[in-house]
C-alpha positions in Angstrom: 0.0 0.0 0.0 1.3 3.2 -1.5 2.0 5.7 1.9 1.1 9.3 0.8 2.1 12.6 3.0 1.0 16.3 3.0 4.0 18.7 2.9 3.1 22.4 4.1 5.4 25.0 3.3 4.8 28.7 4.6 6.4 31.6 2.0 6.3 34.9 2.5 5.5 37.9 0.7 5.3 41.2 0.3 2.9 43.7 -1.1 3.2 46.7 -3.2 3.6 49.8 -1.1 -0.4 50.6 -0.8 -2.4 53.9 -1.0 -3.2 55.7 2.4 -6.7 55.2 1.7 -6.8 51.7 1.1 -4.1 51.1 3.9 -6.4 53.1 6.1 -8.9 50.2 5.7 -6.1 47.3 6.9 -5.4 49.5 10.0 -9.2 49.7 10.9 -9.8 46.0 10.1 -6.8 45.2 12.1 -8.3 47.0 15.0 -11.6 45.3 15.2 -9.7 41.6 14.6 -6.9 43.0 17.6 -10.1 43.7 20.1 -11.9 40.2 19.0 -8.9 38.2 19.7 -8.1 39.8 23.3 -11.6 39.3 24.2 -12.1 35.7 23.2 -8.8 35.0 24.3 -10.2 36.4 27.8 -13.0 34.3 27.6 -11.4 31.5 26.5 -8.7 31.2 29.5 -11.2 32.3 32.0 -13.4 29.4 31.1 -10.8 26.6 29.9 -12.1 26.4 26.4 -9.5 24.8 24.4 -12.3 23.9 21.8 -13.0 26.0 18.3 -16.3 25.1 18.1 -17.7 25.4 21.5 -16.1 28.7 21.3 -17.3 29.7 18.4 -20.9 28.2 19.3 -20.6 30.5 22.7 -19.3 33.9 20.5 -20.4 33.9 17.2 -23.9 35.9 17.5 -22.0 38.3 20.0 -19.3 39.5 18.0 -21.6 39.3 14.5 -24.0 41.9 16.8 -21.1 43.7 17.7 -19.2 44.0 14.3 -22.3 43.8 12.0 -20.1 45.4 9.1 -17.3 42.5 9.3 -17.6 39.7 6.6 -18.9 36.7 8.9 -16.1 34.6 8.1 -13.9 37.1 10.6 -15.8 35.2 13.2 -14.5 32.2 12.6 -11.2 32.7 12.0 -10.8 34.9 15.2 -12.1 32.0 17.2 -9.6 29.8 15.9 -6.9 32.3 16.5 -8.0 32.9 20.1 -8.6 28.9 20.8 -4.5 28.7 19.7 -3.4 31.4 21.8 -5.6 29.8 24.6 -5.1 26.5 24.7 -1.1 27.5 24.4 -1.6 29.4 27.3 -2.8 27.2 29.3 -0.5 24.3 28.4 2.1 26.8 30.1 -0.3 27.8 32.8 -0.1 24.0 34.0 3.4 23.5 33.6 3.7 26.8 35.7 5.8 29.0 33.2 3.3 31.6 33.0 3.8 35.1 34.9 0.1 36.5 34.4 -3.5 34.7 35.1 -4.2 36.0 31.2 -2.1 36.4 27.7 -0.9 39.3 26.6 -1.8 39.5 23.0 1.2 41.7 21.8 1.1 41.1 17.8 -1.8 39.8 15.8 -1.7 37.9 11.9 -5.4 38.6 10.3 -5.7 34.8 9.8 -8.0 34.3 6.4 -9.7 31.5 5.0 -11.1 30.7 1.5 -14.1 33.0 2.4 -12.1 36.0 2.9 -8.6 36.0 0.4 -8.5 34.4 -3.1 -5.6 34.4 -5.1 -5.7 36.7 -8.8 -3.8 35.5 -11.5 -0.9 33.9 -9.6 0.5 37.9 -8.6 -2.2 39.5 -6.6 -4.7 38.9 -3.8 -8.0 39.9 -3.3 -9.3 40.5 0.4 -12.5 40.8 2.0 -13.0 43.4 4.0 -15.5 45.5 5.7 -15.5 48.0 3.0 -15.5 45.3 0.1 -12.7 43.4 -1.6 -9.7 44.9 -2.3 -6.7 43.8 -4.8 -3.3 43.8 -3.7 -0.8 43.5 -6.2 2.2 41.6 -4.2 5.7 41.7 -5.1 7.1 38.1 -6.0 10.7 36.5 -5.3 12.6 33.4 -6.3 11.6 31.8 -3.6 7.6 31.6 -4.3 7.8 30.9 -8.4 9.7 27.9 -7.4 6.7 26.3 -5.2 4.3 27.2 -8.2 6.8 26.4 -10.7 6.8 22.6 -9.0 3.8 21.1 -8.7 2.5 22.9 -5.1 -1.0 24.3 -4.8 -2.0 27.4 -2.3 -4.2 26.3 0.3 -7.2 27.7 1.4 -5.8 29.7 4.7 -3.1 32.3 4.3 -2.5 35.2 7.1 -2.0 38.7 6.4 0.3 41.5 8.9 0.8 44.8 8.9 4.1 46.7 8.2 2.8 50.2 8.9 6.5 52.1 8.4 6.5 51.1 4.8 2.3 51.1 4.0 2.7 47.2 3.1 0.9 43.7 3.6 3.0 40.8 4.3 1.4 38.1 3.7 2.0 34.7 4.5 1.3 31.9 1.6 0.6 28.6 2.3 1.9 25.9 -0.5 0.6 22.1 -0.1 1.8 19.5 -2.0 1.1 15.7 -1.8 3.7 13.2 -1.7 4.3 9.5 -2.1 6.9 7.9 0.4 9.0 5.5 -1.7 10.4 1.8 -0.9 13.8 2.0 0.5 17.0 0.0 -1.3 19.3 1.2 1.7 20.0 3.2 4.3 21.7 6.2 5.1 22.5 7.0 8.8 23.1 10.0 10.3 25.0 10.9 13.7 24.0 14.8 14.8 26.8 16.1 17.7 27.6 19.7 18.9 29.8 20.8 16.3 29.2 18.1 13.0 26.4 16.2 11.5 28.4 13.0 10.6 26.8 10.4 7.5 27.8 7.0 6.4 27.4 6.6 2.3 27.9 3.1 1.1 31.0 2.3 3.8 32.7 5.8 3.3 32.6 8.6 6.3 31.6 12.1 5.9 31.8 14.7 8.5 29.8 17.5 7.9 31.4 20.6 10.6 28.9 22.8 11.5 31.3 24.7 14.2 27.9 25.1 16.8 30.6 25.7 19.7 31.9 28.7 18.6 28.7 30.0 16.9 26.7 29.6 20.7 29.9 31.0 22.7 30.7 33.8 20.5 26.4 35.0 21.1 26.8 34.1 24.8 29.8 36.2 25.3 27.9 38.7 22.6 24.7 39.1 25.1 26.6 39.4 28.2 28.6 42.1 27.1 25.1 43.8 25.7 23.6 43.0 29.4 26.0 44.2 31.8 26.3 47.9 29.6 22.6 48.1 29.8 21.7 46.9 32.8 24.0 49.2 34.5 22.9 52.5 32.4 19.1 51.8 32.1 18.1 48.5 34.2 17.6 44.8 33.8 14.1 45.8 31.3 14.7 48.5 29.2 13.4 48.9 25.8 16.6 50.0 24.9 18.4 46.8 25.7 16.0 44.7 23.9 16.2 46.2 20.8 20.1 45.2 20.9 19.5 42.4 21.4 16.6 42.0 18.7 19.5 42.6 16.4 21.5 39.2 16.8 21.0 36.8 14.4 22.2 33.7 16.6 18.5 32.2 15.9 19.0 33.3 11.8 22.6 31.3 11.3 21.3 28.7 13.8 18.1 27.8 11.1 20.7 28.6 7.8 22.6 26.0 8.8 20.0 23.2 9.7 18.5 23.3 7.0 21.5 23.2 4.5 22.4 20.6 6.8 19.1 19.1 5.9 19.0 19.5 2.3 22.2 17.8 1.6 21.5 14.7 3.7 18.1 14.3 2.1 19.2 14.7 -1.6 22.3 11.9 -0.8 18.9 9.2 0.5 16.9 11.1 -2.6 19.4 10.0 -5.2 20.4 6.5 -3.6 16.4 5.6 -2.7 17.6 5.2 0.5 15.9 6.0 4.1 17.8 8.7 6.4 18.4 6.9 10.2 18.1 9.1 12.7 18.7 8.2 16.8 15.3 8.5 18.6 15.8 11.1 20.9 13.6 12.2 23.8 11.4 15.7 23.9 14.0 16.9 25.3 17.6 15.3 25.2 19.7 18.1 26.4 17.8 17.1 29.9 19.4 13.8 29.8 23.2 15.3 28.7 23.4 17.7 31.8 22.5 16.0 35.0 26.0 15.4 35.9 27.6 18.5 34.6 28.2 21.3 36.8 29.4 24.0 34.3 27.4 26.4 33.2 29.2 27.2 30.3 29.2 23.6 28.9 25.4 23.2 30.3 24.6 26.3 27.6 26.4 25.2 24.7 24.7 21.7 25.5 21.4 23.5 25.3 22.1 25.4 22.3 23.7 22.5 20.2 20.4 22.0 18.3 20.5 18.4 18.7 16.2 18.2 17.6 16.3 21.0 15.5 18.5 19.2 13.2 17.0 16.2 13.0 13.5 18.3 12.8 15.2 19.6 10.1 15.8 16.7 7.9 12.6 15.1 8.6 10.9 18.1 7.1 13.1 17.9 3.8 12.4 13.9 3.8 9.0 14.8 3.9 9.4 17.1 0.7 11.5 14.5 -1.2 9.2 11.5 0.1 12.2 9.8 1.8 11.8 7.5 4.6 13.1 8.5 7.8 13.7 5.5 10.7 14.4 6.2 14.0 16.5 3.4 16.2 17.6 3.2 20.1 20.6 5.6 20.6 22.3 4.1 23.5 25.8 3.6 23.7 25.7 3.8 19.7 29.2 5.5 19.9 31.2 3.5 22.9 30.5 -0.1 21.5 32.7 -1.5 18.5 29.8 -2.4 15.6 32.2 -5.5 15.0 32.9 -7.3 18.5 30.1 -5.1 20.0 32.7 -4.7 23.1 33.6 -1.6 25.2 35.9 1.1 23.0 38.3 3.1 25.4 39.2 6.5 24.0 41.6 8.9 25.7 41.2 12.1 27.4 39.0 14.5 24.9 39.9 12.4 22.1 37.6 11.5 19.2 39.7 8.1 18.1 38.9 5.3 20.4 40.6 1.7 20.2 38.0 -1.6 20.6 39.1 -3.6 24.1 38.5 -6.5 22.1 40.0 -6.7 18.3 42.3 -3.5 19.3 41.0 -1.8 16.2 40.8 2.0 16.1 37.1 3.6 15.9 36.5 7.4 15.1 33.6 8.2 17.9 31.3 10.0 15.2 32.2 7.2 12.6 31.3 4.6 15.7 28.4 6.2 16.3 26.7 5.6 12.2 27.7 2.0 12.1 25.9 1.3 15.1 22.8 3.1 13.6 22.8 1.5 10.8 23.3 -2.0 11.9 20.3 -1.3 14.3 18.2 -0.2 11.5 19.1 -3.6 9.8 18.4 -5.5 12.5 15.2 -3.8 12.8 14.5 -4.6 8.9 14.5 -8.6 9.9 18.1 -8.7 9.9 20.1 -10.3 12.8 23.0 -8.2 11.9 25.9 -9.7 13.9 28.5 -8.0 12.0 28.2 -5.0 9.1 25.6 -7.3 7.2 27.7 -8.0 4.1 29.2 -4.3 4.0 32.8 -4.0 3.5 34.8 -3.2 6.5 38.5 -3.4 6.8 40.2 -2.2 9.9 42.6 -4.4 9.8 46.3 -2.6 11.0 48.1 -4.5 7.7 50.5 -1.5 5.8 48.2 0.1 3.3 44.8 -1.5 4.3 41.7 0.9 4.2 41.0 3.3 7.7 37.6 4.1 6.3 36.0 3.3 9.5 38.5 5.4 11.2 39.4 8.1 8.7 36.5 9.9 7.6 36.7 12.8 5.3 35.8 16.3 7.6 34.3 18.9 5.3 34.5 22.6 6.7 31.3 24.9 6.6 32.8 26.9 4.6 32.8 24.3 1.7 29.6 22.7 2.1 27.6 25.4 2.7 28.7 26.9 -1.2 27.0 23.8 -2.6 23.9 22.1 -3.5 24.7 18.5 -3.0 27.6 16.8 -1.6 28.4 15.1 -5.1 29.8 18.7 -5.5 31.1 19.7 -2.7 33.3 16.6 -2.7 34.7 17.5 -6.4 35.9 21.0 -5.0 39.4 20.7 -4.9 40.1 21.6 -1.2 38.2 18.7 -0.2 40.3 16.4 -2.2 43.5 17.6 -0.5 42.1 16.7 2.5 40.7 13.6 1.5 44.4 12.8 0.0 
């Protein structure tokens, strides 16, 4: 049986900049949607709704007396803005990490459905509002004519903000495209760490650096600095302050980087028909890595490593691509040899570990994707005792193969030029090191 999966993709776009007049209307329509939002949202919390149609069955006649003018479809997508910010709010609220008994609603997304927006020849919108429909021509990138351009279709919600400094809608797209998971020939397993994202191709290593380390010191250090001027001229909250620190783009390079991350390891299984394998890791893992560490320095970087949001990452793109992803135990997957399946002993901070059995030499990370992959064999019906057939020579005769213990290390700097790894691996820097 054929295994099909919806992929939703959000792009965003802008609008021409719009007259004052018909801007004038977006500000006033934002304004009624702002006060129906904090009011259900009110409501909502006070009365533990966490239901859109109980809500909206409890609200509807109210607001449609209230805002008679409004298209009537404002009503319901109001109530299933307010349900979101409600039942979020109380997920918190019982898990205690709330400071108020109600939200704040600080920004608000007019959300639309297929009642209010429609799209006009593929560059402009039309949207209902209380002074009648309104076309807004939008002004397209790269980024949206290669959704249309590929097979995705606009769904029937999209969300519109307001960007009053420049008179402009931004408006958020959604694309939707169905796709079919294909039948696996192989698999390709993938080891995520703190400062590389390590894959085994077909026998051969490749570490992918991702240098998170320095990325999450170098903003630690960055924000501390920014705190201790601040806080000493204008006090731990001051607007001032937070604007600085609006202005890093830790959270920008952190997301660049997952996903090229993502999009390489997904076209390698693409082009091979082979599923990604991926440890299964808790909700939260860096819980797990920290009980026994007492520096807080480490503890950050540990938090900030971006363990999930990695793999997150790839599972989205395997989504896109229809790749299988399978997920396998991740204990011990880099301190046992995948051969004698005994203890390996590495040194103080060292990554190269020798097996207390055969005396081989492991690479930890390289350790770590044998061990996944033979898991995900055995898990295919496979009893797996040793690489299952794969070639595997770590034998210490003069000249024979350290691929198990010599991967090839690629630098950001190299992967992140290219498209695919095929390429990457022809640049000429890469086969230098590889030599």
């Amino acid at each position: 049986m054929r295994e099909i999966v919806r992929v939703t993709r959000t792009v965003v776009v802008r609008s021409c900049r719009l007259p004052r007049k018909v801007f004038r209307v977006f500000i006033e329509l934002e304004g009624m949607y702002r006060n129906m939002v904090e009011q259900l949202v009110m409501y909502a919390v006070r009365n533990n709704i966490t239901s859109f149609t109980r809500l909206k069955a409890l609200k509807y006649r109210e607001l449609r007396g209230l805002y008679p003018h409004l298209p009537s479809h404002y009503t319901y997508t109001v109530c299933q803005d307010a349900v979101t910010r409600a039942k979020s709010f109380l997920r918190l609220k019982k898990r205690g990490l709330t400071e108020r008994e109600y939200p704040e609603v600080r920004s608000v997304s007019i959300w639309l459905d297929d009642h209010l927006w429609k799209i006009d020849g593929l560059t402009s919108i039309e949207v209902a509002t209380h002074k009648g429909r309104l076309s807004i021509d939008l002004v397209l990138h790269k980024q949206y004519w290669r959704y249309v351009s590929r097979g995705w279709r606009l769904a029937s919600e999209a969300r519109i903000r307001l960007d009053r400094r420049n008179r402009q809608l931004i408006v958020y797209l959604i694309f939707v495209k169905d796709v079919e998971v294909y039948k696996s020939r192989g698999y390709l397993p993938v080891d995520v760490n703190e400062n590389n994202v390590t894959i085994l191709i077909d026998g051969y290593a490749y570490i992918l650096e991702t240098g998170m380390e320095k990325l999450v010191l170098g903003y630690y250090y960055r924000r501390r600095r920014v705190q201790e001027r601040y806080d000493k001229l204008y006090g731990t909250k001051s607007r001032a302050k937070r604007k600085v620190l609006r202005k890093l783009k830790e959270r920008e390079r952190k997301r660049d980087i997952k996903w090229k991350i993502a999009n390489i390891v997904v076209r390698v299984a693409y082009v091979r028909q082979y599923a990604v394998v991926l440890e299964k890791l808790g909700r939260n893992p860096a819980n797990n890595m920290i009980k026994r560490i007492e520096d807080d320095q480490l503890r950050h970087r540990i938090f900030q490593a971006s363990f999930k949001g990695i793999q997150k990452a790839i599972e989205e793109k395997a989504r896109e691509y229809g790749v299988p992803v399978v997920y396998v135990d991740p204990k011990n997957t880099s301190k046992q040899c995948p051969i004698h399946r005994a203890p390996i002993k590495y040194g103080n901070s060292s990554r190269i570990g020798r097996c207390s059995k055969g005396g081989e030499l492991w690479h930890r990370d390289v350790t770590a994707c044998w061990n996944i992959l033979l898991r995900a064999l055995r898990g295919d019906g496979s009893n797996a005792p040793s690489p299952v057939g794969l070639y595997v020579d770590v034998s210490r005769m003069p000249f024979g193969t350290k691929a198990t213990h010599d991967p090839t290390g690629i630098p950001r700097s190299l992967w992140a030029r290219w498209k695919s790894l095929e390429e990457t691996l022809r640049n000429p820097e890469v086969m230098e090191m590889t030599l």
